[in-house]
NUKOLZA-518533 format. One line per field, with one value per residue (C-alpha): residue in one letter; x, y, z; residue number from 1. Coordinates in steps of 0.001 Angstrom, whole numbers, m for minus. Example, Ala and Ser with C-alpha at 12.3 -4.5 7.8 and 13.67 -1.06 7.14 Angstrom:
<recs>
rest: (A S) .
c1: (12300 13670) .
c2: (m4500 m1060) .
c3: (7800 7140) .
nr: (1 2) .
</recs>
This chain:
<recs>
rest: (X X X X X X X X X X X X X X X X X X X X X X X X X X X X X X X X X X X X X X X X X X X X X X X X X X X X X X X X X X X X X X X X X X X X X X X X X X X X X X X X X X X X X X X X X X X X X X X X X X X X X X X X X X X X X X X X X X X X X X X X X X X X X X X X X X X X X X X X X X X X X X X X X X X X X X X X X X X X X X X X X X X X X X X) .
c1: (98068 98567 95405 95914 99781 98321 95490 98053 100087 97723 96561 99772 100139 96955 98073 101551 99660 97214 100281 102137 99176 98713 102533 102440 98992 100513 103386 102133 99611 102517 104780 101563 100847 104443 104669 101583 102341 105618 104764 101551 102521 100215 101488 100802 98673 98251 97911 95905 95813 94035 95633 99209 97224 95937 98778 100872 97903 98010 101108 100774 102887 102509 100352 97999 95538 95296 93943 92716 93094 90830 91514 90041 91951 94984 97629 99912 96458 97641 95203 93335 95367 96417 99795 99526 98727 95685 95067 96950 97537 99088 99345 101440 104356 103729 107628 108029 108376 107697 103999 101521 98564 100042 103218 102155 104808 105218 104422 102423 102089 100942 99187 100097 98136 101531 105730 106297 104370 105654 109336 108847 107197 109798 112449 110736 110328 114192 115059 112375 114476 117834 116265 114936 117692 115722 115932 113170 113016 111175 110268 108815 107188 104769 102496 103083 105439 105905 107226 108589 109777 113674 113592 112840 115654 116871 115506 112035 112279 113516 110079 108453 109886 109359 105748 105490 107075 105276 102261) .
c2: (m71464 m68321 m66849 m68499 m66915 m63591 m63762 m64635 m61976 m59674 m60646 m60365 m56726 m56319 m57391 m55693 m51957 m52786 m53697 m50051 m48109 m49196 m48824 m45324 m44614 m45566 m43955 m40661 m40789 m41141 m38577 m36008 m36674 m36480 m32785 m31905 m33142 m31312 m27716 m27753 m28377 m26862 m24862 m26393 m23924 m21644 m17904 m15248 m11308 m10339 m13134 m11002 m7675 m8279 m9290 m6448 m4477 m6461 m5536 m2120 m1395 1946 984 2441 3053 m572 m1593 m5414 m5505 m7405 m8057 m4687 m2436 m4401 m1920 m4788 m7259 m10313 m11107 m14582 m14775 m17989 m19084 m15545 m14301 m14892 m12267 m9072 m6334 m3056 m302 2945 3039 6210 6129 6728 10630 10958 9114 10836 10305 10050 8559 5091 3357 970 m2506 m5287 m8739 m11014 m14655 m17962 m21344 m22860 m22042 m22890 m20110 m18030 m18153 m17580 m14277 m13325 m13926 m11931 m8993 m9452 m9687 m6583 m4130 m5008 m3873 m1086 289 236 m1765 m3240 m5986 m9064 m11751 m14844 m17046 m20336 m18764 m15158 m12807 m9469 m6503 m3673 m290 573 3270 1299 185 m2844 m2721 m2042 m4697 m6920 m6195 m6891 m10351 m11417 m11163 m12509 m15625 m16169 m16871) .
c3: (m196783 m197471 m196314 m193119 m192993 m193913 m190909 m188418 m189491 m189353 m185596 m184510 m185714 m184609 m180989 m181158 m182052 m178836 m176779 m177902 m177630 m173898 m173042 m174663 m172818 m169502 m169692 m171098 m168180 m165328 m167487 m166979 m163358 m162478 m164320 m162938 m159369 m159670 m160764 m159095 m155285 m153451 m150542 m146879 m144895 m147485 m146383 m147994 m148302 m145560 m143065 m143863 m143602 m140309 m139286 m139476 m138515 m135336 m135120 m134962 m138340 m139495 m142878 m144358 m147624 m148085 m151158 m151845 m155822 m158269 m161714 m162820 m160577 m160622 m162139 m164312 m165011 m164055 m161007 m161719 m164971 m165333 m163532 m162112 m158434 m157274 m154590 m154419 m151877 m151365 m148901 m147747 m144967 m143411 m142467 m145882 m146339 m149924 m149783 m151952 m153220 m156631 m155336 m153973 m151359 m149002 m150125 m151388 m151154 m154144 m153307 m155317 m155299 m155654 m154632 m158235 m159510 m156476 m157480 m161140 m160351 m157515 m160526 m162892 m160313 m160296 m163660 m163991 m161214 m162788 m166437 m164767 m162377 m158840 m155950 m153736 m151251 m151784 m148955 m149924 m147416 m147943 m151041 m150303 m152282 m150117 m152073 m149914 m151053 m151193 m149009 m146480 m143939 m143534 m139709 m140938 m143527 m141606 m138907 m142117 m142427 m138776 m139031 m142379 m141244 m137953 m140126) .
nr: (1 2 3 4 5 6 7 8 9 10 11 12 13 14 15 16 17 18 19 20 21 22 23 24 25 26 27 28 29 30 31 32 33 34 35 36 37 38 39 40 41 42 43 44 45 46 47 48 49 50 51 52 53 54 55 56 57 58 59 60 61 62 63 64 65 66 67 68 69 70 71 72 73 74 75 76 77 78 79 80 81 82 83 84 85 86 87 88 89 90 91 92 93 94 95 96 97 98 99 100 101 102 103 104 105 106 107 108 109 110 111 112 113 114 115 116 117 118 119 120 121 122 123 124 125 126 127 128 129 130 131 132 133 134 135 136 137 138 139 140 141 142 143 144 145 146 147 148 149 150 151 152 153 154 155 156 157 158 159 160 161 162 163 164 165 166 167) .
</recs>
């Protein structure tokens, strides 16, 4: 009798650890696609560095020296790193007086697979100019984080944004 007890109890443990293993299984599943789904929302129509370049080329802005980074001539190293931008651009207003070749301004835009990603970086650039004591603009539109120089008005930024968001 007692064998027979000890069988039975053991099937039913047996069937209660299948039972929580699936339940955790499933739910640990949903929890992941949920988070993943979430942070990783990819951007409808997603633009890219050149698309925004020609643009305001187009346009007849007064850019240039543009420079299409990769990750070995990108100046901070985060191009293709992961949750990083994954394109990056920059060129020279020529409104801008001061423009050098050793004194780089204008703007720049950086290119995110997701807005997630997008509005973690245009928060750090924030955080990173209040640390630092200057001011730049920033313009964020679909998966594109534009990055425009201080001294530029808020007329010319503002020219900036228009064609930004017409793409």
């Amino acid at each position: 009798m007692f064998k027979v007890l000890k069988n039975i109890h053991c099937l039913l443990f047996s069937v209660y650890c299948i039972v929580v293993f699936c339940s955790c299984q499933n739910s640990q599943s949903n929890s992941i696609s949920e988070d993943k789904s979430s942070k990783t929302l990819k951007v409808e129509n997603k633009l890219k560095a050149v698309e925004v370049i020609d643009a305001l080329k187009n346009a007849d802005f007064p850019i240039d020296k543009i420079e299409y980074f990769t990750s070995e001539t990108d100046f901070e190293k985060l191009l293709g790193k992961p949750n990083q931008y994954v394109e990056k651009a920059g060129w020279i207003d020529t409104r801008i007086k001061s423009n050098s070749a050793d004194n780089f301004q204008g703007g720049g835009i950086e290119v995110f697979e997701t807005e997630d990603l997008l509005e973690k970086r245009e928060k750090q650039w924030l955080e990173n100019q209040r640390n630092m004591g200057f001011e730049n603009h920033y313009l964020a539109h679909k998966n594109v984080l534009m990055i425009l120089d201080n001294s530029l008005t808020s007329q010319q930024v503002s020219d900036y944004e228009k064609i930004l968001k017409s793409l």
